[in-house]
VMD Tcl script that draws the C-alpha trace (Angstrom):
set ca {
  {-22.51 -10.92 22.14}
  {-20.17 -13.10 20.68}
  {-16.18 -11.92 20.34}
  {-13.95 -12.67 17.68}
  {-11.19 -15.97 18.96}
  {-8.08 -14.69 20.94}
  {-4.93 -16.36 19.90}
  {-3.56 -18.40 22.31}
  {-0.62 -17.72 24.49}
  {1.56 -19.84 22.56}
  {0.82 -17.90 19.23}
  {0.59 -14.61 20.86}
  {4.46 -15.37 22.25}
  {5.86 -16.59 19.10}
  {3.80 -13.40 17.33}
  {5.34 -10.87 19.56}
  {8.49 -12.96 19.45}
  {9.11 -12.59 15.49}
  {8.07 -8.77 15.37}
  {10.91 -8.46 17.88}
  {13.36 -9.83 14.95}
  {11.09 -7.96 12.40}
  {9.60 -10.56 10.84}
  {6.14 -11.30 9.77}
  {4.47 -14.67 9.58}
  {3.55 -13.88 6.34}
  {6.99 -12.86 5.07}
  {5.91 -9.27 4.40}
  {7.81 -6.17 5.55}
  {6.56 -4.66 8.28}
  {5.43 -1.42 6.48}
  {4.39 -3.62 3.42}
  {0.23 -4.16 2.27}
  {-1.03 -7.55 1.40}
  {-1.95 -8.31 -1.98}
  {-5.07 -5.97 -3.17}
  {-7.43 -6.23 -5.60}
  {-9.94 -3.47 -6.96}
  {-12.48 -4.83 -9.33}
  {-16.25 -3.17 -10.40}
  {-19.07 -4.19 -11.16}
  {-20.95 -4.07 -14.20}
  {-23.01 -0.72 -12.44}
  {-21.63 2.06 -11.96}
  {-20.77 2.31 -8.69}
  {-20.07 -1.09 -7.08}
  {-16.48 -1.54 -5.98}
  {-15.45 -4.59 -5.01}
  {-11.84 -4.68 -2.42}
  {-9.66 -7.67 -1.80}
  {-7.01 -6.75 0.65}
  {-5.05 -10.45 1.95}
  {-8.28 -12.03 3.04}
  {-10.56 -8.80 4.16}
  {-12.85 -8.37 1.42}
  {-15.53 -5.44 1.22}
  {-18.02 -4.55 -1.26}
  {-19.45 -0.99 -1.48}
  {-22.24 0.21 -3.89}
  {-23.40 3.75 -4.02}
  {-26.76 4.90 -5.10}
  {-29.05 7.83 -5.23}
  {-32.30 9.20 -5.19}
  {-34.26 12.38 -5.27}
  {-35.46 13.87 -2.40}
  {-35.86 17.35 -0.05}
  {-33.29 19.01 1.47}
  {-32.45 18.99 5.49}
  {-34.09 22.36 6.59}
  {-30.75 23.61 7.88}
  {-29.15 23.01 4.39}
  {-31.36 23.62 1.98}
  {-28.68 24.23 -1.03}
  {-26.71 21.06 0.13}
  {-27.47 17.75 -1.32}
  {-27.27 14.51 1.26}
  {-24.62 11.93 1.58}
  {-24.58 8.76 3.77}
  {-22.13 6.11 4.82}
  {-23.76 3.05 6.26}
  {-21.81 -0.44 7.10}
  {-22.52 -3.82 7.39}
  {-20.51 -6.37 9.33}
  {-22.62 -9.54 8.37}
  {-21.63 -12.88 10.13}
  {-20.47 -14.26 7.09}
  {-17.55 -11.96 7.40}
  {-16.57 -12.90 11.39}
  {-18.90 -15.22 13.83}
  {-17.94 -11.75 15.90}
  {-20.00 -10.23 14.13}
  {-24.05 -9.84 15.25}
  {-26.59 -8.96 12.64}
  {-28.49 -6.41 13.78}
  {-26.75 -5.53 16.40}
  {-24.07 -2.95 16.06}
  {-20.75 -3.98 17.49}
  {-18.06 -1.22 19.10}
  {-15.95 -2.27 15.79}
  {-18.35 -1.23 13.70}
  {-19.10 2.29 15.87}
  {-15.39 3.12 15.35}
  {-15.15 2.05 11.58}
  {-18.05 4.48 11.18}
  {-16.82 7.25 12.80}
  {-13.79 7.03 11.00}
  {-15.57 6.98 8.16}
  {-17.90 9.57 8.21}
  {-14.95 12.01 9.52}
  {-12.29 11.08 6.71}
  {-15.25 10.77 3.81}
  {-18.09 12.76 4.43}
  {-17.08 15.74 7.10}
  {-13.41 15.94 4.84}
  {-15.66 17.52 2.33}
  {-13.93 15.10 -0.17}
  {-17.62 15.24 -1.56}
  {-18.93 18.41 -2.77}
  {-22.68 18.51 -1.41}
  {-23.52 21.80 -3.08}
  {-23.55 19.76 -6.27}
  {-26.02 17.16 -5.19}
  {-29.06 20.40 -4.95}
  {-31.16 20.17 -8.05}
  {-33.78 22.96 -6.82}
  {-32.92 25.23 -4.12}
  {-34.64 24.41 -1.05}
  {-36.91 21.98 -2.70}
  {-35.22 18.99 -4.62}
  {-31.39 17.45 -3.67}
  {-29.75 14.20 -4.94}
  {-29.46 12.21 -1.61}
  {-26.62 9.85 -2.00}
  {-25.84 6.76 0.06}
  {-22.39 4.28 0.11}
  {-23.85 1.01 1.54}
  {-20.81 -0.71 2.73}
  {-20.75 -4.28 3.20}
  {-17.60 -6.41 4.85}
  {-18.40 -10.19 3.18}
  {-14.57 -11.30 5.24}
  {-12.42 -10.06 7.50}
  {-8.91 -10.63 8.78}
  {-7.43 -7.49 10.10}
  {-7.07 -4.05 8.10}
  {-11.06 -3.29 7.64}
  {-10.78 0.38 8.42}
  {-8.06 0.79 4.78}
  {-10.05 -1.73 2.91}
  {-13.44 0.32 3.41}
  {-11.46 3.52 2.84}
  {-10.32 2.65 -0.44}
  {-13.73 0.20 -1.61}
  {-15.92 3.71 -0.76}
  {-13.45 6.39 -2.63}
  {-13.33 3.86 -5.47}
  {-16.79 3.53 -5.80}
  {-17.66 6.87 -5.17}
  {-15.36 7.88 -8.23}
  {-16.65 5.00 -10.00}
  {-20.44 6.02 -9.81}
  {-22.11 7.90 -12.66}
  {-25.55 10.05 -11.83}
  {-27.95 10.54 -13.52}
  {-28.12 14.21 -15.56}
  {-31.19 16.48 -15.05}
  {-32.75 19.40 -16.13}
  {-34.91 22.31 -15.43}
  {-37.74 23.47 -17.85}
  {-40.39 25.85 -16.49}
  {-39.82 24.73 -12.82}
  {-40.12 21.34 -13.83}
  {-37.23 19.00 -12.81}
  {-36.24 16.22 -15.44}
  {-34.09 12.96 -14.46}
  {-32.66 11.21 -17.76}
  {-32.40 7.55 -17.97}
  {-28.86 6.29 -18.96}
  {-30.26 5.53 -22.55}
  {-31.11 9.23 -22.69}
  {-28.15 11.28 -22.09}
  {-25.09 9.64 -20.37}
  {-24.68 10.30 -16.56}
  {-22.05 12.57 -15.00}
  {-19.13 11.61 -12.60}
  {-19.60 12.63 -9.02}
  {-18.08 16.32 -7.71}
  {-15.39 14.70 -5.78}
  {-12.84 18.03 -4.80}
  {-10.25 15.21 -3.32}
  {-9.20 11.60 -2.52}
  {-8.75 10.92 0.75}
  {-7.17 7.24 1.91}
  {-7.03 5.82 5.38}
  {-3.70 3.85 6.63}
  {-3.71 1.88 9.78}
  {-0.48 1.26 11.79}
  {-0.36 -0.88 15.04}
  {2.19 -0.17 17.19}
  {3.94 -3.03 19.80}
  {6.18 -1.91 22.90}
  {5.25 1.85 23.21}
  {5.57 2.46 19.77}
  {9.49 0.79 19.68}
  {7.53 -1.22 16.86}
  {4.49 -0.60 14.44}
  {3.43 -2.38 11.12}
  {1.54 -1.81 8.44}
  {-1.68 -3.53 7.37}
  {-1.83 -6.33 10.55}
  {-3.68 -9.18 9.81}
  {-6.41 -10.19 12.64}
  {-3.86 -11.96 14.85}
  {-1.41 -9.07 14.44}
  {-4.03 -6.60 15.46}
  {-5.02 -8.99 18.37}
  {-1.41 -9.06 19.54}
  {-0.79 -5.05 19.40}
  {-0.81 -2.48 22.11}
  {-2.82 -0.17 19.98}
  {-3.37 1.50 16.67}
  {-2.95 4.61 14.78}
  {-5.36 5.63 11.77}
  {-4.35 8.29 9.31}
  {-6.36 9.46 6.61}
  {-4.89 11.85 3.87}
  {-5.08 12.38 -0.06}
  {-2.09 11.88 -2.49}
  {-1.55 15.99 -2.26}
  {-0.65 15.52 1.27}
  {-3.37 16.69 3.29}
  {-3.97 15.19 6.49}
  {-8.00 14.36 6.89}
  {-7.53 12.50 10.48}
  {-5.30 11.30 13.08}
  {-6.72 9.12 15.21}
  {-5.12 6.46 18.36}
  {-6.75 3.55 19.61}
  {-5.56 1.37 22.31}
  {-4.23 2.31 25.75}
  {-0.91 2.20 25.25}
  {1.26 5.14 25.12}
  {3.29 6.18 21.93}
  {6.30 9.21 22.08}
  {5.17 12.14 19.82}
  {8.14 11.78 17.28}
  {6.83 8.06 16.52}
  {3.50 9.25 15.65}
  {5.09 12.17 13.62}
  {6.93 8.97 11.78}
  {4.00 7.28 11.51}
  {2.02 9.93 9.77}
  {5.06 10.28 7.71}
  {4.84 6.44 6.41}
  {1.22 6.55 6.47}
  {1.13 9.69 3.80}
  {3.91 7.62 1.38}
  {1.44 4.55 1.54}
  {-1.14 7.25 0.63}
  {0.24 7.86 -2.57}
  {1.05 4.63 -3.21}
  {-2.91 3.24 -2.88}
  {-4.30 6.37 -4.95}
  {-2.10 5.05 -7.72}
  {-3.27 1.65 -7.57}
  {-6.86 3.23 -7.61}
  {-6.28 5.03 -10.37}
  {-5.06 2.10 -12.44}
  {-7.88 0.14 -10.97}
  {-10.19 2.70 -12.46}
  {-8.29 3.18 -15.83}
  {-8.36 -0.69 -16.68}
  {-12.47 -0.94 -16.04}
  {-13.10 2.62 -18.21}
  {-10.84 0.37 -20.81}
  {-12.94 -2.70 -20.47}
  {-15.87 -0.54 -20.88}
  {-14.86 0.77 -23.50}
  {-14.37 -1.82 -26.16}
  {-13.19 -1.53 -29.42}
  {-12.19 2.45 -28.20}
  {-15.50 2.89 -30.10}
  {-17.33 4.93 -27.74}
  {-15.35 8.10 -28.36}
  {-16.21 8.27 -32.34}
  {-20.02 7.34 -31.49}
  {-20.38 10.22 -29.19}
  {-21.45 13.48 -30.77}
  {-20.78 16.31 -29.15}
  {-22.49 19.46 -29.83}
  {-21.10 22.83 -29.31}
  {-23.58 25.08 -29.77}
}
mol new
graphics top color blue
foreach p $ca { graphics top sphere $p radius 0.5 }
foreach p [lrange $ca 0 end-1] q [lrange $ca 1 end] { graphics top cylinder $p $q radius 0.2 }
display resetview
């Protein structure tokens, strides 16, 4: 299998050198994001994340179909990733790498078993009928931070994403067409955001968002995922080196600010593309609502 370049021992000196000082090559701070960029797509559902040079795309999508026999009044959601080799030449197609095992796992536990999604509201007929929901996630680049950038491409597309309304007549399940009656914004009952930190001599230093040569460089990393009210979702350390139990309380500390920070810029994101949508602000006086 193919692996991703090490940087040389030159580069990894004068890397390791500079954090020393605290500096970055790229003149950030070290608890400081590279520029991001949420965009969407003309579907609903299809967020597209820029963060430095990672980019990833995610597009959810749904379809009818029966319930697991275990849960028979929960609906069905799945995370699946992609790490094409247009993103990395360390990446294999169809072959699943150990980066992409751990960027699932992470996934599934800060999305999906979080219960940021309510599944109860995915069952159209008890026992019989459920929406089954999938977030494809696809990494087109990479260059360090992939486990934040999917984070925030899936909870932006996920409260991007419009389903289709139904109804029941006589036992008879009806799915309406977008022309027909406008679709309805998932059940999300929170937001939750992952923030990595990599830590350098036992946790003496640790940055925010590394780039691929930072990450390379590190001892080790720490992933947090939270929402904006301050839950914490997961804590999770990778790397063998050791960090002292008051750094990682520090780091969860930063990692819940930067939290808060990135649900803002998702909200924004998701405020500008409702006003693009929306133009002329004629939607509102075409809609007729009846309350009968």
């Amino acid at each position: 299998m193919p692996r991703e370049t090490e940087p040389s021992i030159n580069e990894r000196t004068f890397q390791l050198q500079a954090l020393r000082e605290n500096i970055r090559l790229d003149g950030r701070a070290l608890d400081a994001y590279r520029n991001l960029d949420i965009s969407f797509g003309d579907d609903y559902g299809v967020a597209d994340v820029r963060l430095g040079k990672t980019r990833v795309l995610t597009r959810i999508s749904a379809s009818v179909t029966a319930p697991r026999p275990d849960r028979k009044f929960d609906g069905i959601f799945t995370i699946t990733t992609e790490l094409s080799p247009l993103a990395s030449p360390a990446f294999e197609s169809g072959r699943q790498s150990d980066l992409e095992t751990h960027l699932s796992r992470i996934l599934e536990t800060s999305l999906r078993r979080s219960q940021a999604l309510s599944t109860e509201s995915l069952c159209l007929v008890a026992g019989q009928k459920v929406w089954s929901l999938r977030a494809d996630i696809h990494v087109l680049d990479y260059d360090g931070g992939l486990i934040d950038a999917c984070c925030l491409s899936t909870l932006a597309a996920l409260r991007h994403y419009r389903i289709p309304d139904t109804s029941i007549k006589g036992g008879e399940l009806t799915v309406y067409t977008p022309l027909e009656r406008d679709p309805v914004p998932l059940a999300l009952l929170h937001y939750p955001i992952g923030v990595t930190l990599n830590f350098f001599e036992s946790g003496e230093k640790w940055l925010v968002d590394a780039t691929l040569m930072e990450q390379q460089c590190s001892e080790g990393e720490i992933v947090v995922a939270a929402n904006p009210q301050g839950e914490v979702c997961l804590v999770q350390k990778g790397g063998g080196g050791p960090v002292d139990a008051l750094v990682l309380l520090r780091c969860v500390e930063v990692a819940m600010g930067k939290v808060r920070e990135l649900g803002k810029l998702v909200d924004g994101a998701l405020e500008r593309d409702a006003k693009r949508r929306d133009k002329g602000g004629m939607s509102k006086e075409l809609r007729a609502e009846n309350e009968r």
